[in-house]
Residue frames relative to the residue before (quaternion, step in Angstrom):
aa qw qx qy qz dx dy dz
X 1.0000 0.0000 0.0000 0.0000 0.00 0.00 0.00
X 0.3694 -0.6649 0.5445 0.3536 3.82 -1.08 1.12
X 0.0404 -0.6657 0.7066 0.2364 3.38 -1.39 0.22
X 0.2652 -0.7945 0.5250 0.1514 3.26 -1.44 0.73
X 0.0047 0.8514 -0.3866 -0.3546 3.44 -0.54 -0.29
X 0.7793 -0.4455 0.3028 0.3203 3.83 -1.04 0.41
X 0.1685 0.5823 -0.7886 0.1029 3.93 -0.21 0.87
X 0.7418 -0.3713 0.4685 0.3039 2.92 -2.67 -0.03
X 0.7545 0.4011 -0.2892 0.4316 3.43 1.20 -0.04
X 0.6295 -0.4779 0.1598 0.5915 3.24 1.14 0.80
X 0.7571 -0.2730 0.2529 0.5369 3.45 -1.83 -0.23
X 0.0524 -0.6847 0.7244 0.0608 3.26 -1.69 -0.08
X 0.5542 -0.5485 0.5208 0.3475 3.91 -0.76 1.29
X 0.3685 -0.6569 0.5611 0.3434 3.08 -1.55 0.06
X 0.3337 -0.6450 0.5224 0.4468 3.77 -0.56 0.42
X 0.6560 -0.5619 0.2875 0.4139 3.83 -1.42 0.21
X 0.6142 0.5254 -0.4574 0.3709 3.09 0.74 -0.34
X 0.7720 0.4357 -0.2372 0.3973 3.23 0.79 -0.05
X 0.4635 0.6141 -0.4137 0.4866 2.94 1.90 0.25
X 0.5441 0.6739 -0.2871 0.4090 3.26 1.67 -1.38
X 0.6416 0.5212 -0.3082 0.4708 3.82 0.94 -1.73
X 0.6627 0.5284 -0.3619 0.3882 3.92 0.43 -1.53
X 0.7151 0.5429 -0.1903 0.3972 3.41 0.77 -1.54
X 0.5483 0.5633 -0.2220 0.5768 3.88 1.49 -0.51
X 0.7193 0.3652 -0.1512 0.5713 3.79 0.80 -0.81
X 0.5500 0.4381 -0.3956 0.5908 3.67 0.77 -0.19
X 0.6564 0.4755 -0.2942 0.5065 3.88 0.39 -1.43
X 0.6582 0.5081 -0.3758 0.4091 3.98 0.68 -1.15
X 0.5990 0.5527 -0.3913 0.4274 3.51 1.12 -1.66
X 0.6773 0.6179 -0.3037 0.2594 3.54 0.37 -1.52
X 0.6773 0.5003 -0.3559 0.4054 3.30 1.00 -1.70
X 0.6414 0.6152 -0.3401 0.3073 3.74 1.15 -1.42
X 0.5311 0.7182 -0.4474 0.0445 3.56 1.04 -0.92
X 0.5953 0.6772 -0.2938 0.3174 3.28 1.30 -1.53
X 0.7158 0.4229 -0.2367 0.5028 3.64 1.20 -1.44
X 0.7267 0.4308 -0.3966 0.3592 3.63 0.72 -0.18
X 0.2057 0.6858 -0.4970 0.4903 3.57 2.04 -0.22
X 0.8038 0.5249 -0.1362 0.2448 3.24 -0.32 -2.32
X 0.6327 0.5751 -0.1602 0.4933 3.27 1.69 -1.09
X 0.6858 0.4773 -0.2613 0.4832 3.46 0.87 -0.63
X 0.5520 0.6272 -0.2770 0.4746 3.63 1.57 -1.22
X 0.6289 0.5570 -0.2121 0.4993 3.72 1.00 -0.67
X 0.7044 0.4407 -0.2709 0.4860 3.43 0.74 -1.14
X 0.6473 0.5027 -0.2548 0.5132 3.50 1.04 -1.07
X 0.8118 0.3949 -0.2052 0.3781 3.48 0.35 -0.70
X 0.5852 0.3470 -0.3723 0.6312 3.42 1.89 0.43
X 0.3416 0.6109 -0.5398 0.4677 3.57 0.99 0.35
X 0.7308 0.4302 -0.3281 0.4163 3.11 -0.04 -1.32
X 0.5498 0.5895 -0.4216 0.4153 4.04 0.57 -0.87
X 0.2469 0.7799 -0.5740 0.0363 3.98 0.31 0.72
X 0.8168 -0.2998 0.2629 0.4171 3.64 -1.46 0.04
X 0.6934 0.3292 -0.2662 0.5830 3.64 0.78 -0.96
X 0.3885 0.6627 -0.4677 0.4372 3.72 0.81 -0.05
X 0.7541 0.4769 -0.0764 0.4451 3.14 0.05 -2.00
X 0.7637 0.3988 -0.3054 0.4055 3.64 0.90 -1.02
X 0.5200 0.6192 -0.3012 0.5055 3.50 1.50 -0.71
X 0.6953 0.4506 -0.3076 0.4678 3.64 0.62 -0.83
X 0.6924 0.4783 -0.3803 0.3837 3.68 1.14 -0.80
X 0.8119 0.4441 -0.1485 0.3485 3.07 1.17 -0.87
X 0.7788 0.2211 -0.2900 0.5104 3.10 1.74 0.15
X 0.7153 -0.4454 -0.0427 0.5368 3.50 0.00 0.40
X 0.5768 -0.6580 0.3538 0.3303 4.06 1.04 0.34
X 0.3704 0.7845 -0.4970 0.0205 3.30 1.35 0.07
X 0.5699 0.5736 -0.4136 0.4185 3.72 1.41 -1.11
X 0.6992 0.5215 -0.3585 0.3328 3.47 0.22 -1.19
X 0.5899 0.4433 -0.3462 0.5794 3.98 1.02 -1.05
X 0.6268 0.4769 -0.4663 0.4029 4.17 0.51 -0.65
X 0.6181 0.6304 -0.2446 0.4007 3.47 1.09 -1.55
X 0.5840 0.6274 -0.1868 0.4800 3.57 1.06 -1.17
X 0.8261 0.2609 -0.2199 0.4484 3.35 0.71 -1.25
X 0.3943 0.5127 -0.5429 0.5357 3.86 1.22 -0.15
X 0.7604 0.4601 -0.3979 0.2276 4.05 0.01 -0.71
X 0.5721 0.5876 -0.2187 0.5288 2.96 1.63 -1.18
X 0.6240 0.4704 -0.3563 0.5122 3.88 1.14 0.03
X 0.5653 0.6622 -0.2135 0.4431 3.24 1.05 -0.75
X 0.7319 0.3742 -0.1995 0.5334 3.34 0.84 -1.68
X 0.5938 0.6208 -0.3324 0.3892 4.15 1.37 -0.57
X 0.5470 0.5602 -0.3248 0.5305 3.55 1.79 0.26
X 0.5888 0.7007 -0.2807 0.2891 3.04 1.38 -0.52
């Protein structure tokens, strides 16, 4: 498939070498996908860790927060 890209003078093919460069950064994006998956799982799963969280866990025996802890600590082992 041509790809083109966008100048003030209309489209313009890509030459290969720049098909080669486009085609390298798509393949790079791809390889990353798993670790940014893994990335988002973290953010979400310390979201959830809120103030009344934290106080519930001090004051009763913390079991969510140690569960919560270990879903992260899986998360960060993709990393």
């Amino acid at each position: 498939m041509t790809r083109y890209r966008q100048t003030k003078d209309g489209k313009i093919k890509f030459t290969p070498e720049q098909e080669t460069a486009r085609d390298l950064e798509e393949q790079a994006w791809e390889d990353g996908k798993d670790k940014r998956l893994a990335k988002l799982k973290i953010r979400e799963l310390e979201d959830a860790v809120t103030q009344r969280r934290l106080r519930d866990a001090v004051l009763g025996d913390g079991g969510w927060l140690k569960a919560q802890e270990a879903k992260i600590a899986t998360e960060r082992g993709k990393l």
